[in-house]
Structures are given as C-alpha cells and as structure tokens.
C-alpha positions in Angstrom: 48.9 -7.3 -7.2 47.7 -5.0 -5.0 48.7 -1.9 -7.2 46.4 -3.9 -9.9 43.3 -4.6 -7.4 44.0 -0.9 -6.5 43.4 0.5 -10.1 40.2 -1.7 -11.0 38.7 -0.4 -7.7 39.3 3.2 -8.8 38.3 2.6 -12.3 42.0 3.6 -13.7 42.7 1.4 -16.8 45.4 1.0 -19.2 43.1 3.5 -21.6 41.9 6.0 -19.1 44.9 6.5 -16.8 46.9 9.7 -18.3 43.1 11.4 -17.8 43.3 10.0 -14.1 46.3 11.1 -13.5 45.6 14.7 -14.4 41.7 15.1 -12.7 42.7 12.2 -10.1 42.3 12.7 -6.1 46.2 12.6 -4.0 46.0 8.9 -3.4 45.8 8.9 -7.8 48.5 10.8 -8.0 50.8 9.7 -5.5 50.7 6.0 -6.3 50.3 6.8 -10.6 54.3 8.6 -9.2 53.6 12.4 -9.9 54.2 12.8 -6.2 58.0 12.1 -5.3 58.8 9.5 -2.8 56.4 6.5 -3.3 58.4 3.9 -4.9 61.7 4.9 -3.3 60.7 3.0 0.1 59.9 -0.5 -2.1 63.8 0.5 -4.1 61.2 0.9 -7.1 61.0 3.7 -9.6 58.1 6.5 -8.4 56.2 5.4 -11.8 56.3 1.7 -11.2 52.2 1.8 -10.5 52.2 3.8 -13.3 54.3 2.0 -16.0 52.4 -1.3 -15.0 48.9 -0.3 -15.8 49.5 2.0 -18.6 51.3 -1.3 -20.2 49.4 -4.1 -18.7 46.4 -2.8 -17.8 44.1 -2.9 -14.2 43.4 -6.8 -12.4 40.2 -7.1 -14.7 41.9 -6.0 -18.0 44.5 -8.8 -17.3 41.9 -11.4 -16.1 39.6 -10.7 -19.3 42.4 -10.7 -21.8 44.2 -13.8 -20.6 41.6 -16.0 -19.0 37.8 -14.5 -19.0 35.3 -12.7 -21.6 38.2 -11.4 -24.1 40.4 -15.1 -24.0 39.5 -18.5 -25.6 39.0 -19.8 -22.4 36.0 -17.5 -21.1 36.3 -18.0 -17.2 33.8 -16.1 -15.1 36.0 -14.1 -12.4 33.7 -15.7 -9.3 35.9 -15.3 -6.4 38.7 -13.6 -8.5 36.4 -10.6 -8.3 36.4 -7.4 -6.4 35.2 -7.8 -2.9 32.5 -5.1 -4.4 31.6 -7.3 -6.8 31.2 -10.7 -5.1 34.9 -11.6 -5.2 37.4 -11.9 -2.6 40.1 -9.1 -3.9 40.2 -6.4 -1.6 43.3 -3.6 -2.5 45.2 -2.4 0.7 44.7 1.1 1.6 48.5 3.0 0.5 48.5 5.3 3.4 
C-alpha cells in the first residue's frame, strides 16, 4: 500500500512511470528498482514497486477504476484521499 500512496504522491502512474524512471530524483529510482538492493531486505525482487504500478497502476488509478469516477459505483475518495488532498493516506518516507 504504501508503495501505491507513494506513487500517487509523486505523480508516477501506470502511464507515465518508464519517463519517471529515466528523468526521476534517487528516491524514483531506487524504489522503481534501477538501484540494486531495495527489495532484497523485504526477500522481494528490486522491481517489485516497479512491476506493481506499471501493471496496476498508483492508489488513485486503482481507487477510480474499481470503486470511484471510472467504476459503476462512483465513490468520492473522502478520507481515502491523500493527506494533501483532504484524505488520511500519508506514504512513509523509504529512507
């Protein structure tokens, strides 16, 4: 979850994230698995961050496909948010 929260607050999507990886700060690259080591300590692959949003997508690419604007259901996020945004989600820092 976190990894998800992480990616909406940096604005990496399932669309967008190959470009962030490229022009993307340390932090982008070390968790997106170009740097060695970061999913050894959790026994995960270094591209696990990487593999889940490319595939699934950031927290609010989930949230709108399967239960707000883009879903039949149309739930407003409210306290599912972002803390930026009015919401409660706040990613831990990785470092």
């Amino acid at each position: 979850m976190n990894a998800l929260f992480w990616a909406e607050a940096n604005g990496i999507t399932s669309q967008n994230i190959d470009e962030k990886l490229v022009s993307g700060s340390p932090e982008v690259k070390r968790v997106l698995g170009e740097e060695p080591g970061f999913g050894k300590p959790l026994g995960l692959d270094d591209k696990w961050a990487y593999n889940v949003i490319k595939q699934m997508g950031n927290y609010a690419e989930i949230w709108d496909r399967n239960l707000g604007k883009d879903s039949p259901l149309k739930v407003e996020r409210g306290l599912n948010a972002l803390w930026k945004d009015g919401g409660l989600n706040y990613p831990f820092p990785w470092d």
